[in-house]
Every structure is written in C-alpha cells, then in structure tokens.
KEGU-299182 format. One line per field, with one value per atom (N, C-alpha, C): atom name; residue number from 0; x, y, z; residue in three letters. Coordinates in Angstrom, 1 decimal, always signed. Layout:
REM KEGU-299182
atom	CA  ...
nr	NUM  ...
x	X  ...
y	Y  ...
z	Z  ...
rest	ALA  ...
This chain:
REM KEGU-299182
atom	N  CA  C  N  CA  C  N  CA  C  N  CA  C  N  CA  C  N  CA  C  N  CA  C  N  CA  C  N  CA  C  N  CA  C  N  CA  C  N  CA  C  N  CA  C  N  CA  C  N  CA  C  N  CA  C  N  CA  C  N  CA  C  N  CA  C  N  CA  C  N  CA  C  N  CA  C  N  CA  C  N  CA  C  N  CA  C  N  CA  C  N  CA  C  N  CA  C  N  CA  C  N  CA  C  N  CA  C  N  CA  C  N  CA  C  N  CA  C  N  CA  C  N  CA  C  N  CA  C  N  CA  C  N  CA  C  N  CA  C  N  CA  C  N  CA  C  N  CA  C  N  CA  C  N  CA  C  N  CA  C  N  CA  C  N  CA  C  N  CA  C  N  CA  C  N  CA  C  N  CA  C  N  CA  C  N  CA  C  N  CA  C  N  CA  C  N  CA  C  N  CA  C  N  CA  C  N  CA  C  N  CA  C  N  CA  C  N  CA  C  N  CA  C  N  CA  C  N  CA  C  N  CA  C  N  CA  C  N  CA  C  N  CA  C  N  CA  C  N  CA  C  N  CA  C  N  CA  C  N  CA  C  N  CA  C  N  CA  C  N  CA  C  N  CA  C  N  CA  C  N  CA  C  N  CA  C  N  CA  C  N  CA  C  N  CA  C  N  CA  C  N  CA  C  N  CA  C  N  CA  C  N  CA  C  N  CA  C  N  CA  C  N  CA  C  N  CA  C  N  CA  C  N  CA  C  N  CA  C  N  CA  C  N  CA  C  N  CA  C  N  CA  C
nr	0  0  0  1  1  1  2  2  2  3  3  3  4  4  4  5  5  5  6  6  6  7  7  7  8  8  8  9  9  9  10  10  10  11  11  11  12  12  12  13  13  13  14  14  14  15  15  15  16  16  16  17  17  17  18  18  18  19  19  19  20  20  20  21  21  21  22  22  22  23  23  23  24  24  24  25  25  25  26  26  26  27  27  27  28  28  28  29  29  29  30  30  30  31  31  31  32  32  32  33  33  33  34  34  34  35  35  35  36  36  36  37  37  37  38  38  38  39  39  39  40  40  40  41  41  41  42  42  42  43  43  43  44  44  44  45  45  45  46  46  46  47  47  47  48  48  48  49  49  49  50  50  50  51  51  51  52  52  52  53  53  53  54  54  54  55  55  55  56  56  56  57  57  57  58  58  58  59  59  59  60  60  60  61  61  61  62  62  62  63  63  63  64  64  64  65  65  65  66  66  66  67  67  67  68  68  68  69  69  69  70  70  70  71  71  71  72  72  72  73  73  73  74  74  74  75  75  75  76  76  76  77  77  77  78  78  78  79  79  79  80  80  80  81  81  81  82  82  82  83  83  83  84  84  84  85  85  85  86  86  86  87  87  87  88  88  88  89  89  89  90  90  90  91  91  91  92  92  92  93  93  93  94  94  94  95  95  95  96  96  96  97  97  97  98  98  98  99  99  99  100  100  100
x	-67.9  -68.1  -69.6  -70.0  -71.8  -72.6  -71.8  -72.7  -72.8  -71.9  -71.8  -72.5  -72.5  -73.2  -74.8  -75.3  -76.3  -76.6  -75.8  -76.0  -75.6  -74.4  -74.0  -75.7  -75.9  -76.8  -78.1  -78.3  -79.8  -79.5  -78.2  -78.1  -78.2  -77.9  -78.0  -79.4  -79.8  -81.6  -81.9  -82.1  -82.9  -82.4  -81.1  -80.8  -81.6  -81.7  -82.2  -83.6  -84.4  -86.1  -86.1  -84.8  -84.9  -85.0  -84.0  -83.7  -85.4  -85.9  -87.1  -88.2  -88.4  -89.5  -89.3  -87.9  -87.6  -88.1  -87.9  -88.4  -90.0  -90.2  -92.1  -92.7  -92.6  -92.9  -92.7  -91.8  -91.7  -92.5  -93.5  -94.5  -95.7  -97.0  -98.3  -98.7  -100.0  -100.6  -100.5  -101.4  -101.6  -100.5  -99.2  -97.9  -97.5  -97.0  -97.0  -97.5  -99.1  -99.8  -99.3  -99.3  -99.0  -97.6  -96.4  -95.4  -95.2  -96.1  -95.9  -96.5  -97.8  -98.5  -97.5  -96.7  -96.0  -94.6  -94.0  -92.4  -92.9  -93.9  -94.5  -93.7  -95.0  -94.4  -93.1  -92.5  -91.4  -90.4  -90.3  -89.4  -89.6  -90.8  -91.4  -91.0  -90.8  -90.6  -88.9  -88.3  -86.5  -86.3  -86.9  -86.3  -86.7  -87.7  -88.3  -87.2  -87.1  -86.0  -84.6  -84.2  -82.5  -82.3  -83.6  -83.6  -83.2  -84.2  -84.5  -82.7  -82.7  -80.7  -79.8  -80.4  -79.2  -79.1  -80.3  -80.3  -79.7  -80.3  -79.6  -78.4  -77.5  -76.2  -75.6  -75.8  -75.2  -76.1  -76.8  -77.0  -76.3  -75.8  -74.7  -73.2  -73.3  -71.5  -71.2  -72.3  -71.3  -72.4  -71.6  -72.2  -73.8  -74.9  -76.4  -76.4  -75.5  -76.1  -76.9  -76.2  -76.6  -78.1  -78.2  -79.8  -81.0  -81.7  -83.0  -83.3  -83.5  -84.1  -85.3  -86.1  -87.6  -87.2  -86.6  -86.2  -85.4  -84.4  -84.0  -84.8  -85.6  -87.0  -87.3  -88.0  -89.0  -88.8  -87.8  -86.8  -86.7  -86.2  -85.8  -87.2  -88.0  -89.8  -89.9  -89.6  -90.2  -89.8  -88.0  -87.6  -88.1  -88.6  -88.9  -90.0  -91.3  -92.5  -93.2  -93.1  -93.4  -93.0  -91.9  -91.3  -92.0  -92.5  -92.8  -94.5  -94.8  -96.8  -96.5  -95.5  -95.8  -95.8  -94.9  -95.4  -96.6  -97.3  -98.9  -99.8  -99.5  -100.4  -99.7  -99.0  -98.3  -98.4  -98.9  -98.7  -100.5  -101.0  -102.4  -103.2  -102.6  -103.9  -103.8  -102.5  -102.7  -103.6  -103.8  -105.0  -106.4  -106.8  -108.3  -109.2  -109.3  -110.1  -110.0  -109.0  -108.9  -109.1  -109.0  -108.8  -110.3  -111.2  -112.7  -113.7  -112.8  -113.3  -113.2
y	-57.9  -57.1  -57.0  -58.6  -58.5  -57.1  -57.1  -56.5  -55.3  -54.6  -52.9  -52.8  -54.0  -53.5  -53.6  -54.0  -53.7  -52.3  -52.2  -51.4  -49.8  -50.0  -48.7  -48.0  -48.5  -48.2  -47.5  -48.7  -48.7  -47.2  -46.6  -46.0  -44.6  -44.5  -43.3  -43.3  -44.3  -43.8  -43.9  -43.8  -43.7  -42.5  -42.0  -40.8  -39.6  -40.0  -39.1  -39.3  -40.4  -40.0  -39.0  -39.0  -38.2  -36.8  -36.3  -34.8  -35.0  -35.4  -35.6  -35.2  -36.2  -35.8  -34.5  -34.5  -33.1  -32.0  -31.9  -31.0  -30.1  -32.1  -31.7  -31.5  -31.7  -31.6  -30.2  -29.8  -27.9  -27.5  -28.1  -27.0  -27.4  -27.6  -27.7  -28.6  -29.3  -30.2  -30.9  -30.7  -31.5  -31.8  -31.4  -31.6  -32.8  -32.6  -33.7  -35.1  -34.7  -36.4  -36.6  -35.7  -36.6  -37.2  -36.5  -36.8  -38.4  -38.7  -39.6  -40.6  -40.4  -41.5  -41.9  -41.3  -41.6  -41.8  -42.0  -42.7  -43.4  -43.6  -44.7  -46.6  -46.6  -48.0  -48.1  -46.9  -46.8  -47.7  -47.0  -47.3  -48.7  -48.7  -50.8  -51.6  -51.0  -52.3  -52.3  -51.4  -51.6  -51.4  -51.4  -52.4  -53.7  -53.7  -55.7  -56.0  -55.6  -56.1  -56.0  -55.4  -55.5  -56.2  -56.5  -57.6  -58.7  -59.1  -60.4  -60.7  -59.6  -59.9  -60.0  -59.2  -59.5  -61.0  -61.6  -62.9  -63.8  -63.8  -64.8  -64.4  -63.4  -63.0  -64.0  -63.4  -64.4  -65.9  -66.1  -67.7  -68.2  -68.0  -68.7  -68.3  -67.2  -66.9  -67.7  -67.6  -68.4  -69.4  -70.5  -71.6  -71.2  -71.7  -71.2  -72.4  -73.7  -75.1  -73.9  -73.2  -72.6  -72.0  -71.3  -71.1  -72.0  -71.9  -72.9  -73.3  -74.8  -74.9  -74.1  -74.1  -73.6  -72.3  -71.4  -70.4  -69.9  -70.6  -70.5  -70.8  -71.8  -71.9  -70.8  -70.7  -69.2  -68.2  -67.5  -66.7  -66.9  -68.0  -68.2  -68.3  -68.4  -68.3  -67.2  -66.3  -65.1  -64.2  -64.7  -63.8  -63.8  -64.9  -65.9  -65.6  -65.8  -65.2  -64.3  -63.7  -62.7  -61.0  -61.3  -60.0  -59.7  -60.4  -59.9  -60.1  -60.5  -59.9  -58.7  -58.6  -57.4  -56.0  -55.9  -55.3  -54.6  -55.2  -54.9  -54.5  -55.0  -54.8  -53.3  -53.2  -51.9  -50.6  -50.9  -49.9  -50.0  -50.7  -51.0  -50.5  -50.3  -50.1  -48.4  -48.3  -46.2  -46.4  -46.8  -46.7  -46.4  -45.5  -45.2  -46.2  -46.9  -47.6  -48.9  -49.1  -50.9  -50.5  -49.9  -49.5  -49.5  -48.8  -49.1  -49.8  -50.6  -52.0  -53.0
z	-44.8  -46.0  -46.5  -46.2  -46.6  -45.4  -44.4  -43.2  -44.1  -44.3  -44.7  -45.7  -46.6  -48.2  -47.2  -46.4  -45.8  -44.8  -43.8  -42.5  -43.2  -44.2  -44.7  -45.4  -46.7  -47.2  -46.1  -45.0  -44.3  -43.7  -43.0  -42.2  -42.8  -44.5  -44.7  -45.3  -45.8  -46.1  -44.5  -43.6  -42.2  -42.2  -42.2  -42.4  -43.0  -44.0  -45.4  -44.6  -44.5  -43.8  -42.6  -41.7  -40.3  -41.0  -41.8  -42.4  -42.9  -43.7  -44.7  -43.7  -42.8  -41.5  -40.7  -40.7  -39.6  -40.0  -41.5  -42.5  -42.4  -42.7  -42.4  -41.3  -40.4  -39.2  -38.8  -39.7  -38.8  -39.4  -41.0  -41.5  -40.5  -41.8  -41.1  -40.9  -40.1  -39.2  -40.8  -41.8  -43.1  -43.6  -43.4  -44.3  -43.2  -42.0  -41.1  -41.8  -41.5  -41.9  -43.0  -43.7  -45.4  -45.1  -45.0  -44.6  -44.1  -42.5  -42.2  -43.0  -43.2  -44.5  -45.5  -45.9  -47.3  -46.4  -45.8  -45.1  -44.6  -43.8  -43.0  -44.0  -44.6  -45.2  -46.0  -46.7  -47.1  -45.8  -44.9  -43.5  -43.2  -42.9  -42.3  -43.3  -44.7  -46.2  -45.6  -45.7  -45.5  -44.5  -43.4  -42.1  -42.0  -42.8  -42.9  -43.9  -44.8  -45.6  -45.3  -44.7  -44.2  -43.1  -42.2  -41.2  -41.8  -42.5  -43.4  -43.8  -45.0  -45.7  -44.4  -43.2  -42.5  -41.6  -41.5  -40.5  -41.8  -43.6  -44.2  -44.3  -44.5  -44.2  -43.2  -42.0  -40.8  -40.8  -41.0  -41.5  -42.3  -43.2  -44.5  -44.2  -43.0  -42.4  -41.0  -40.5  -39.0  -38.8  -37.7  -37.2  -36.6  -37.3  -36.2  -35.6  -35.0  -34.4  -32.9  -32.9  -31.1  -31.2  -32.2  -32.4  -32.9  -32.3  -32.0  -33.3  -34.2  -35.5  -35.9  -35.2  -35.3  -35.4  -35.1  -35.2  -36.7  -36.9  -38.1  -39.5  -39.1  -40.5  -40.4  -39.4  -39.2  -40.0  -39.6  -40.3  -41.6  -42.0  -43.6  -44.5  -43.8  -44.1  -44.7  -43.1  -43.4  -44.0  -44.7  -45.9  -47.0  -47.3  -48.5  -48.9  -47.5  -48.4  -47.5  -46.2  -45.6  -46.3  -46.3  -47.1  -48.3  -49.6  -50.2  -49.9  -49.1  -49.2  -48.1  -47.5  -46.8  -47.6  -48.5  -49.7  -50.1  -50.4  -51.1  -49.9  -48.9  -47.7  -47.2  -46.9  -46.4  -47.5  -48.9  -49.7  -49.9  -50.1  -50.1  -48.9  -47.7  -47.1  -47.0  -47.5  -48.0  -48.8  -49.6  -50.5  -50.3  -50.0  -49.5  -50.1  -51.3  -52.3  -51.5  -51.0  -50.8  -48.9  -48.3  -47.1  -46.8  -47.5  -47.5  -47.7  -48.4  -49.0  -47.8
rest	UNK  UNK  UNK  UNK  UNK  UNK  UNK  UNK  UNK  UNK  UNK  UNK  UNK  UNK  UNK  UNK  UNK  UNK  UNK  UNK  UNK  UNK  UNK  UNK  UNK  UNK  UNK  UNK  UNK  UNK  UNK  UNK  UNK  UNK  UNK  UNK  UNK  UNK  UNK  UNK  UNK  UNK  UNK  UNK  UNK  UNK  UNK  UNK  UNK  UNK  UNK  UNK  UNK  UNK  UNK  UNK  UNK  UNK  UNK  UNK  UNK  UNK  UNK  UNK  UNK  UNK  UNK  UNK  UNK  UNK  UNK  UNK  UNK  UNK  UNK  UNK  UNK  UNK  UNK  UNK  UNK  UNK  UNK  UNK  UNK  UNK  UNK  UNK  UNK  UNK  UNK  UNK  UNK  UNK  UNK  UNK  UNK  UNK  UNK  UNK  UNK  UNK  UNK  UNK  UNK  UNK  UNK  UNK  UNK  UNK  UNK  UNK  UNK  UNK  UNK  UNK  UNK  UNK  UNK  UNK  UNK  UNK  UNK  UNK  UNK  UNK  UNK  UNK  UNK  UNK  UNK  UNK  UNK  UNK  UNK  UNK  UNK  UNK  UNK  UNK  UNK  UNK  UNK  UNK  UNK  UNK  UNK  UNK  UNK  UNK  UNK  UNK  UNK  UNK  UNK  UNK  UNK  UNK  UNK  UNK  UNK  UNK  UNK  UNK  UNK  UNK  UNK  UNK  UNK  UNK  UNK  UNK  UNK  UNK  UNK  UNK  UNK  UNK  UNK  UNK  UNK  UNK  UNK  UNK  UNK  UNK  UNK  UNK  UNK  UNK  UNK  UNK  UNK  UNK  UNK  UNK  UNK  UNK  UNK  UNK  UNK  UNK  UNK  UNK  UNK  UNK  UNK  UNK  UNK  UNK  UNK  UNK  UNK  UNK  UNK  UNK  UNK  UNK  UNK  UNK  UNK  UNK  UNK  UNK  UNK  UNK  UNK  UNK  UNK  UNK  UNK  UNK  UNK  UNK  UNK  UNK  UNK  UNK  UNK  UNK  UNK  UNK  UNK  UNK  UNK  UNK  UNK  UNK  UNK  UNK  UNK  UNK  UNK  UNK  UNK  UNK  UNK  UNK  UNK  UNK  UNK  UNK  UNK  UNK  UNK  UNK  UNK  UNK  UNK  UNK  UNK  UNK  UNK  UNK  UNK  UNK  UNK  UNK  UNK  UNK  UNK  UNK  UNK  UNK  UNK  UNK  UNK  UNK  UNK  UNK  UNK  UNK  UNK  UNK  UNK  UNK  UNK  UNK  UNK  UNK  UNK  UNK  UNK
C-alpha cells in the first residue's frame, strides 16, 4: 500500500511533464529551451525523491540481511541529507546570478 501512495502519484506527474513537454516542443526553438530549463530539475528533485521514499519503504518492509550493509547506509545517507542539498543546487544553478558566480 506504501508502494502506490508512491509509484501512483510519480506516474501521473511524469505523465503530466510528457503531455507538458509534448506541448512545447511542437512550438518554437525558445519555447523548447525554456520548457526544458524549467521541468528539468522539477523531474531530477521527484525522481531523487521517490527513489529515496521508495528504498526506505522496502527497508522498514522486508528482510535487507541479503543486501550489502555499506549499501544500506549509503542509501539511508542519501535520503537524509543528499536529497535535501540536491534541492538548492538543482534550482540554483538555473539561476543565471549564482551560475556566473
């Protein structure tokens, strides 16, 4: 039940960006870029993030002895504090101001 409150959601916003891109891409070369500029890190933030919910999901549901420890930290790391600096970096380097800096 944890999977769906995840995969349901992910599949219709990936949905909603395919219609959204399909859209832009039929106008002009400048509607394109912008287009991609602005879904770009939208997409990379909630697939980093539904990865992340989904490995602690099945970490706290089924047995991980079979997966590597070093592996399981990693992961619980990278939900913890990778996820949110990826954030600021992904929305910041749209930023022409900080991008030229």
């Amino acid at each position: 039940e944890h999977l769906i409150s995840i995969c349901v959601p992910l599949i219709l916003i990936l949905y909603t960006y395919i219609k959204i891109l399909r859209v832009c891409f039929s106008g002009s070369k400048q509607t394109r870029q912008k287009a991609v500029s602005t879904c770009t890190p939208h997409l990379v933030y909630l697939l980093n993030f539904s990865f992340g919910c989904y490995f602690q999901i099945l970490q706290s549901r089924f047995d991980m002895s079979r997966v590597p420890n070093v592996l399981r930290v990693f992961l619980s790391l990278y939900f913890i504090i990778l996820q949110p600096l990826l954030n600021p970096i992904m929305y910041g380097m749209g930023m022409s101001k900080i991008r030229n800096a």
